[in-house]
C-alpha positions as CSV (number, residue, x, y, z in Angstrom):
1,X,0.0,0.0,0.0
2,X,2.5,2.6,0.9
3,X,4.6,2.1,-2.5
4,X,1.0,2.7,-4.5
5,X,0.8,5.8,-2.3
6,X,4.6,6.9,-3.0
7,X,4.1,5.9,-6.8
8,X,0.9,8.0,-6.9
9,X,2.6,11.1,-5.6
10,X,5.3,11.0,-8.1
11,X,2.6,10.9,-10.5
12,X,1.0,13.6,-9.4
13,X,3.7,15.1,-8.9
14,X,5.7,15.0,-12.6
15,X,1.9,15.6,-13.9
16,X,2.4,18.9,-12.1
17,X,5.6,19.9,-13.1
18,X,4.6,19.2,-17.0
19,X,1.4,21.4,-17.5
20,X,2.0,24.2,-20.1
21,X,2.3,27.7,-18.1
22,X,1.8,30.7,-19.4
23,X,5.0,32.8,-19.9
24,X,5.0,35.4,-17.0
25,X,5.3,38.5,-19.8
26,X,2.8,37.0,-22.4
27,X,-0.4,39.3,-22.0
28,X,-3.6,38.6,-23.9
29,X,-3.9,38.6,-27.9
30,X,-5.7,38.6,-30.7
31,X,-6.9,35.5,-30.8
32,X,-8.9,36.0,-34.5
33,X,-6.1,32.8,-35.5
34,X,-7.6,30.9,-33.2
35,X,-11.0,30.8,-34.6
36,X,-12.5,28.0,-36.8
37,X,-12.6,24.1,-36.0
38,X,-9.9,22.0,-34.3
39,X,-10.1,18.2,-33.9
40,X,-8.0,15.7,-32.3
41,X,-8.1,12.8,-29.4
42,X,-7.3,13.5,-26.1
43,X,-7.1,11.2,-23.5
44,X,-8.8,10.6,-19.5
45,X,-10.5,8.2,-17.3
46,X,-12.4,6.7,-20.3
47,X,-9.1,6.7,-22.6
48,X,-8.9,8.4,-26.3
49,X,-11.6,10.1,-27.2
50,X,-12.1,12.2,-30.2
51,X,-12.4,15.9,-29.7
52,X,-13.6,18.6,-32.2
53,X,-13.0,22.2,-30.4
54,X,-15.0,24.9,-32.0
55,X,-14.2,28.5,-31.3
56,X,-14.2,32.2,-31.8
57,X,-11.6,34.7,-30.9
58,X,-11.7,38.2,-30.6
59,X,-9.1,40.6,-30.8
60,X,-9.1,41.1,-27.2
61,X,-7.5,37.4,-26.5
62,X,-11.0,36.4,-25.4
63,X,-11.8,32.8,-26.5
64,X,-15.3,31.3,-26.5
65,X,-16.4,28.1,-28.0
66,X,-17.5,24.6,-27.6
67,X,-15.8,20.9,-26.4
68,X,-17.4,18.2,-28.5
69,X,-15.9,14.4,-27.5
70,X,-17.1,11.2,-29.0
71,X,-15.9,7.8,-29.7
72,X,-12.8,7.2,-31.6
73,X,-12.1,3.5,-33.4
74,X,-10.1,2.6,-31.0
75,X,-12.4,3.4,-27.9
76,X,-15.7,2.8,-29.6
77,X,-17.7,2.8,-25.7
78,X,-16.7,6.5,-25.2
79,X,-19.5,8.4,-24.3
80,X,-20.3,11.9,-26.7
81,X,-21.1,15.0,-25.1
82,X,-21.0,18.6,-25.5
83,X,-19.8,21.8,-23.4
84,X,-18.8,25.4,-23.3
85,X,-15.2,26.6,-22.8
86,X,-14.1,30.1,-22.7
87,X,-10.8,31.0,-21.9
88,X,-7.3,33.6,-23.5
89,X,-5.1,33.4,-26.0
90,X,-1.8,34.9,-25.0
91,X,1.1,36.5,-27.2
92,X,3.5,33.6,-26.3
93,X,0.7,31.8,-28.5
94,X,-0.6,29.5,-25.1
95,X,-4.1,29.2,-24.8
96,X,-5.7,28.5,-21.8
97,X,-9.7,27.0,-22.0
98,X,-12.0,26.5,-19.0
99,X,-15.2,24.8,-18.9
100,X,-18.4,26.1,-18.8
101,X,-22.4,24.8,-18.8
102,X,-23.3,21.2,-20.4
103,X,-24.8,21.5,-23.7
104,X,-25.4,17.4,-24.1
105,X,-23.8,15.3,-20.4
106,X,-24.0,11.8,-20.8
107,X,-23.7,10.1,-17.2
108,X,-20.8,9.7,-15.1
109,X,-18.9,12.7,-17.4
110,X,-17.3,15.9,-15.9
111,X,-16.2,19.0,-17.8
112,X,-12.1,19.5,-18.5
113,X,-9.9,22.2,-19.3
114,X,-7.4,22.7,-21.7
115,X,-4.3,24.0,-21.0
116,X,-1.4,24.5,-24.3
117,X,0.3,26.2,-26.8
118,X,-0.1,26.8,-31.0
119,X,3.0,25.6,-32.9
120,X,4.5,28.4,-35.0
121,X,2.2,28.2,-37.7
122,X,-1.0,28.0,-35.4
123,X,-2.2,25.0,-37.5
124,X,-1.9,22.7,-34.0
125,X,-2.8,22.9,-30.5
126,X,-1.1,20.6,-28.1
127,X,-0.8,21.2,-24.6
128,X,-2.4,18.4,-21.4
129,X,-5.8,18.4,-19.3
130,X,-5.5,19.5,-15.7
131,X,-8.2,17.4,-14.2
132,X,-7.1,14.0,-16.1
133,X,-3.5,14.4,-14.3
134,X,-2.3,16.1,-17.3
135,X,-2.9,13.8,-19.9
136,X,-2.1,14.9,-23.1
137,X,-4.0,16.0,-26.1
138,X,-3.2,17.0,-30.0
139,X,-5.7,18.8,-32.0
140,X,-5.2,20.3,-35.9
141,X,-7.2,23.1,-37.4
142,X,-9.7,21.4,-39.7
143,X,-11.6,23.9,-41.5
């Protein structure tokens, strides 16, 4: 029992250490780039799942949208569902999403954040979910 409890903690604790931050300098930007369809797998309790992020960004930094996850073919029992996320854009090209109300909650399913940066070209988002112990995700522009 104690070495799951030690092993657990380290797991937490790496998880921690890895999460994308946003640069201390970086201040809110136009986040116009960011607007349009993204889609991707990411990857929690339930394991991959397909994700399709569809947002808006105004020139402010100020990012609103919607998290759509369904089944992917290699976790066909994952649940779909829908959500709001809102969230910044920041001029060291991190964006940070939080969740908002369900749109369509299947059972036993809780919202997630997003927390990552745009490559250079802003054509993919990659960054990890806080409340999955930082689990990774990848998600391309698509439209």
């Amino acid at each position: 029992m104690k070495s799951i409890v030690v092993w657990m903690g380290a797991v937490l604790l790496s998880a921690c250490a890895s999460a994308p931050r946003v640069a201390s300098d970086a201040v809110p930007a136009n986040a116009a780039p960011v607007s349009g369809a993204w889609t991707g797998t990411y990857t929690c309790l339930q394991g991959e799942t397909g994700l399709t992020l569809s947002l808006a960004g105004a020139a402010n930094g100020l990012v609103e949208g919607t998290f759509l996850f369904y089944p992917t073919p290699s976790n066909p029992n994952a649940a779909t569902g829908k959500f709001i996320v809102r969230g910044w854009h920041y001029s060291d090209r991190s964006l940070v999403l939080s969740p908002g109300a369900w749109l369509e909650r299947p059972d036993g399913y809780r919202t997630v954040s997003l927390r990552g940066r745009l490559d250079a070209d802003e054509r993919t988002f990659t960054g990890v979910i806080p409340e999955c112990l930082n689990t990774r995700f990848s998600i391309q522009r698509s439209d």
